[in-house]
C-alpha positions as CSV (number, residue, x, y, z in Angstrom):
1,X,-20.7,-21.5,7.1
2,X,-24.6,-22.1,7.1
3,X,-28.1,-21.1,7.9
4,X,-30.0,-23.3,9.0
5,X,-33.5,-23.2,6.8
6,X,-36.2,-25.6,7.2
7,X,-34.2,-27.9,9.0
8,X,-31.5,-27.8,5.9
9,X,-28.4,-26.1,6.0
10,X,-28.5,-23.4,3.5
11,X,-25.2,-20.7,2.5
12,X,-24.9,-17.7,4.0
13,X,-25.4,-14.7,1.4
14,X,-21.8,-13.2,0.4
15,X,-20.2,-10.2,2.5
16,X,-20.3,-6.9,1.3
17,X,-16.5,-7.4,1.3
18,X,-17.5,-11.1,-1.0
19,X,-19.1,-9.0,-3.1
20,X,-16.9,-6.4,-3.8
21,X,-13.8,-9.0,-4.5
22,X,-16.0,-10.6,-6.8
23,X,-17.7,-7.6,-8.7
24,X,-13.6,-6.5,-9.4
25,X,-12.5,-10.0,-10.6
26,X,-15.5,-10.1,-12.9
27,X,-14.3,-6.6,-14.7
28,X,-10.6,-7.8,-15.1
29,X,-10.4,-11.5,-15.5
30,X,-11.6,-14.0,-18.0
31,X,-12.2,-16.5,-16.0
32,X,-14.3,-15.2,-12.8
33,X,-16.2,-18.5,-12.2
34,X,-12.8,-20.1,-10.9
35,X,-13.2,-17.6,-7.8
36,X,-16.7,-19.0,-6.9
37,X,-15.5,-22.9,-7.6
38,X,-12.6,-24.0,-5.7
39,X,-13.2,-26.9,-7.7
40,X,-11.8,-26.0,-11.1
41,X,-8.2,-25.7,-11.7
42,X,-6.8,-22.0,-10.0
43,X,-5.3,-20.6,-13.2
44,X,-6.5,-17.1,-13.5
45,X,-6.2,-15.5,-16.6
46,X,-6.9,-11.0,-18.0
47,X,-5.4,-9.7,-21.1
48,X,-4.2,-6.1,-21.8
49,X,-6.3,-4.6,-24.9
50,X,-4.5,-2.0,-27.7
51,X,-7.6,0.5,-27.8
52,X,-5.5,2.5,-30.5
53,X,-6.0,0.1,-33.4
54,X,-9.2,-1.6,-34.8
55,X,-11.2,-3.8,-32.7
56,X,-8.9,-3.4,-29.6
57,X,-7.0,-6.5,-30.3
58,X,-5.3,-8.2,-27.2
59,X,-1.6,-7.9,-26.8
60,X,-0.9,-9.1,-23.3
61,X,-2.1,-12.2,-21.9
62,X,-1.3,-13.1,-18.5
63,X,-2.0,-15.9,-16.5
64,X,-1.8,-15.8,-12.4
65,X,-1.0,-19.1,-10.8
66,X,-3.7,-19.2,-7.6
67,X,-2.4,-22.6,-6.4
68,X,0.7,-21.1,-5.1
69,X,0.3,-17.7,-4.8
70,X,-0.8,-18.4,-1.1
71,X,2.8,-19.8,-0.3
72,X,4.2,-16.8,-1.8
73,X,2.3,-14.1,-0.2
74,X,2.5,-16.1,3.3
75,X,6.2,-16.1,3.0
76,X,6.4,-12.8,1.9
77,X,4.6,-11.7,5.3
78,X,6.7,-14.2,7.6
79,X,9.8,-12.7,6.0
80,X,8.7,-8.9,6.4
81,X,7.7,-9.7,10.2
82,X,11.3,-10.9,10.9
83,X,13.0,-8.0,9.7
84,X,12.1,-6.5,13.3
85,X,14.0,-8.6,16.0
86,X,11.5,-7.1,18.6
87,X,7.9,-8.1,16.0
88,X,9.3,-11.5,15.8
89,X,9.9,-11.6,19.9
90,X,6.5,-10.6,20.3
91,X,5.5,-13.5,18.1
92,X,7.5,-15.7,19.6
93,X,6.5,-15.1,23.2
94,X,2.6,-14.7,22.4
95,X,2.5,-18.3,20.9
96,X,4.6,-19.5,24.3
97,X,6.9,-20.9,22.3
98,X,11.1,-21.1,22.1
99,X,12.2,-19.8,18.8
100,X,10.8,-18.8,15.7
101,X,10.4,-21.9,13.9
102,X,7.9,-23.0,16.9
103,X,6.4,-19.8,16.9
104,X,5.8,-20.1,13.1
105,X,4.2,-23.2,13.4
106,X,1.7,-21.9,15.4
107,X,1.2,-18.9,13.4
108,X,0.2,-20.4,10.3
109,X,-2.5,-22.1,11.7
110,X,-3.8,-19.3,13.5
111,X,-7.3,-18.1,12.9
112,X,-6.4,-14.3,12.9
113,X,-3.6,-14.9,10.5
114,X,-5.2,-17.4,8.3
115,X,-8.1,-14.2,7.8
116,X,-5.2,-11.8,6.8
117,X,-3.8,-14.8,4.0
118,X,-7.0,-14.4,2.6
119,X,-7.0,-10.9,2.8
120,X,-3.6,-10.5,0.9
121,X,-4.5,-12.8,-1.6
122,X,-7.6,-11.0,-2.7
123,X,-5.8,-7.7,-2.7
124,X,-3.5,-9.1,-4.9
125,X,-5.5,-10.6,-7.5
126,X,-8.3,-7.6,-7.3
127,X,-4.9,-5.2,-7.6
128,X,-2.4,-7.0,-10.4
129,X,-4.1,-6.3,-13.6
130,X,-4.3,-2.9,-12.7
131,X,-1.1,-2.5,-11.8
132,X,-0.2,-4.4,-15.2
133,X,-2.1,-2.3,-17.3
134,X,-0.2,1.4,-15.9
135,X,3.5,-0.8,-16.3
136,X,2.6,-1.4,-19.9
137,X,1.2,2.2,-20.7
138,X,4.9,3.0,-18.6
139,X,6.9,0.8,-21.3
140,X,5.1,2.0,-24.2
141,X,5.6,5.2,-23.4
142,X,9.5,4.8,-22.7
143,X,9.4,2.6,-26.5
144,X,8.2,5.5,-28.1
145,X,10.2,8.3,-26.7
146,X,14.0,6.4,-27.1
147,X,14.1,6.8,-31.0
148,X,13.0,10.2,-30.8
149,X,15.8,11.1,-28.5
150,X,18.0,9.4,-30.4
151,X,17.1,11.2,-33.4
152,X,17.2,14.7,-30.9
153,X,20.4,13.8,-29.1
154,X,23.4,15.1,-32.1
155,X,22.0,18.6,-31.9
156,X,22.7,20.9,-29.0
157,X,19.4,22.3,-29.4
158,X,17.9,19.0,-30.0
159,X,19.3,17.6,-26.8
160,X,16.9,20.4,-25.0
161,X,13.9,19.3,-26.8
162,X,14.6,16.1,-25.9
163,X,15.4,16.2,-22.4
164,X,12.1,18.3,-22.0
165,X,10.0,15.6,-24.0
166,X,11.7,12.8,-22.0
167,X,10.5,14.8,-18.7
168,X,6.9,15.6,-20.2
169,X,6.2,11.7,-20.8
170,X,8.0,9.8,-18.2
171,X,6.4,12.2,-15.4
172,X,3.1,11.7,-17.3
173,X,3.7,7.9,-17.5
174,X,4.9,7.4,-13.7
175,X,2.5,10.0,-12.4
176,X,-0.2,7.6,-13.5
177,X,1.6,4.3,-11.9
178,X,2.2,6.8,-8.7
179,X,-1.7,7.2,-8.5
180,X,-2.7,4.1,-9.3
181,X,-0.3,2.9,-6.3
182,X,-2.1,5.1,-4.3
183,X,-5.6,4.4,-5.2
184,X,-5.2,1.0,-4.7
185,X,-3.0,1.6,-1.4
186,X,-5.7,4.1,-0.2
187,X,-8.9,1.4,-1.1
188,X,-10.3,-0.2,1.9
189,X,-10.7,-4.5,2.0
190,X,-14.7,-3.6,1.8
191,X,-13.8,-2.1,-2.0
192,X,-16.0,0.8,-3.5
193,X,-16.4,2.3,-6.6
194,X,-14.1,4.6,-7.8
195,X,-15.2,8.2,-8.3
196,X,-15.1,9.1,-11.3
197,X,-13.4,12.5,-12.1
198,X,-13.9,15.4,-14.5
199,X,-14.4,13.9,-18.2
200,X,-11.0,15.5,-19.0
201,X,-8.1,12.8,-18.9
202,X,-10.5,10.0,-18.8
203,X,-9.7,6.6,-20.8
204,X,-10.9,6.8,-24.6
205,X,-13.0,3.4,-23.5
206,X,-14.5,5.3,-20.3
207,X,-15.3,8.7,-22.8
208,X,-17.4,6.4,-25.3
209,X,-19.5,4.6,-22.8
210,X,-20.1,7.8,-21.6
211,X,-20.7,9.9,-24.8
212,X,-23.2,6.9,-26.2
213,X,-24.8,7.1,-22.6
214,X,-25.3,11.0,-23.0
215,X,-26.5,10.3,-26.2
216,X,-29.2,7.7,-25.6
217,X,-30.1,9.3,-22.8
218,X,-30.8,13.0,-23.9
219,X,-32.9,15.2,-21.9
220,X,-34.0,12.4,-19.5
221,X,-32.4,12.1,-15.9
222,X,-32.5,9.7,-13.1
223,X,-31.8,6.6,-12.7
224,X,-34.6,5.3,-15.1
225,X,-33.1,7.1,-18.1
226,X,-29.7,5.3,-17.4
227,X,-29.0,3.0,-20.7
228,X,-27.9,-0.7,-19.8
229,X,-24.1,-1.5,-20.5
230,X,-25.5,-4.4,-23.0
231,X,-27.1,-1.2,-25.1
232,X,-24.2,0.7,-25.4
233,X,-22.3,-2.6,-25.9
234,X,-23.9,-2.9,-28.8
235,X,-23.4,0.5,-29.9
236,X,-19.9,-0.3,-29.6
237,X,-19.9,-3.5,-31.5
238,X,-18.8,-5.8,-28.6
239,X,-20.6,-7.6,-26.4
240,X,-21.7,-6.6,-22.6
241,X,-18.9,-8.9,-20.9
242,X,-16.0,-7.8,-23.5
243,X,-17.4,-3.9,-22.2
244,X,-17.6,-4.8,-18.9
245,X,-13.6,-5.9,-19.2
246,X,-12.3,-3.4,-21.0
247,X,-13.4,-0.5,-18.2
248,X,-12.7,-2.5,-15.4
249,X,-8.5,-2.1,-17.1
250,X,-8.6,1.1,-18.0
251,X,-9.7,1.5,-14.2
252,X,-13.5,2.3,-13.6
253,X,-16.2,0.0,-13.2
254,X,-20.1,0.1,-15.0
255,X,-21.1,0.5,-11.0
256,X,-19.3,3.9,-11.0
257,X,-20.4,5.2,-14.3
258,X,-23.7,4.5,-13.6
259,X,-23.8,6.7,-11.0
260,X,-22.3,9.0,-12.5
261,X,-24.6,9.1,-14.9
262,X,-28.1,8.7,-12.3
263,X,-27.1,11.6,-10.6
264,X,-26.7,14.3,-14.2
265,X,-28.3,17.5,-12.9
């Protein structure tokens, strides 16, 4: 769509929902500009940093095929609408048509559906790396514990250790993936910031930015005294966007830190 300007059509500014998609795929993806050009080849592509050794090398890299993941998600949704004989008689009646393959037809082409393809496909890709990053943290964790049951498992006494360690870090592990499902399940299309909680349990990337922020900042408040993420970047010894990446996976944006740290009392 345009505005007309001076007798030339101009774009419309982006949505607030536009924006939001776009301020999410910038945090996780390496490639954002593919999201804003329909024009260069739909291959989007995040890694999964190890923060625990030096210079957070990458050990994931995964690429998302945007050509087809329309298809995918459509079919997923014309599939889940037939599992209900009476949803897919509804369907089939409101298009006037004979049976479902006419109905379907019809459907795919519709205005009101065509919106909600859109909609699943940017919930997906805004969605995916996070849900990448809390399987990989579940994996690790279940790598880690398996030998030291093992080891644990001959002894009687050993087997209670390890049963209780295997509860402490699998509950741990899948209580994160649990919330993360629910965060994202509980996010609205229009996307916001997430809160950020007490300092206690935060990522070790989310802890620095905000330590070094504390830091630079002092006794100063408001939003003024707020450091830019290029400052503390450097601070870090990476550069703005490689920041900017690494909080968006570990599940909190510069927006939201930032305003957490304008509004220190």
């Amino acid at each position: 769509m345009t505005d007309k300007t001076n007798g030339e059509d101009a774009p419309n500014p982006p949505s607030s929902e536009e924006k939001a998609f776009l301020e999410d795929v910038r945090q996780y993806y390496d490639n954002p500009q593919v999201f804003e050009n329909p024009n260069l080849p739909q291959y989007y592509t995040f890694r999964i940093f190890a923060p625990l050794l030096p210079g957070a090398p990458t050990i994931i890299d995964v690429g998302l095929n945007g050509v087809d993941l329309p298809d995918v998600l459509r079919e997923a949704m014309l599939a889940a609408l037939r599992l209900s004989p009476e949803i897919e008689q509804v369907i089939i009646e409101s298009f006037n048509s004979s049976n479902w393959e006419e109905a379907r037809a019809a459907l795919v082409v519709d205005k009101d559906f065509l919106d909600i393809e859109q909609d699943m496909r940017r919930f997906f890709i805004r969605h995916f790396p996070k849900l990448m990053l809390k399987l990989y943290e579940t994996a690790i964790a279940m790598c880690v514990i398996t030998p030291i049951g093992q080891a644990l498992s001959s002894d009687p006494k050993g087997r209670d250790v390890r049963e209780r360690i295997f509860r402490r870090v699998l509950k741990d592990a899948l209580g994160n993936l649990e919330k993360e499902i629910k965060t994202i399940l509980e996010t609205r299309t229009k996307g916001r910031p997430k809160k950020l909680e007490p300092k206690e349990g935060l990522p070790e990337i989310v802890h620095n930015v905000l330590n070094i922020a504390e830091e630079m900042m002092g006794e100063a408040r408001g939003k003024e005294a707020v450091p830019g993420l290029k400052e503390i970047a450097n601070k870090l010894g990476l550069t703005e966007n490689a920041l900017g990446k690494q909080l968006g996976r570990a599940g909190y944006s510069w927006t939201a830190l930032r305003t957490y740290l304008e509004n220190r009392t």
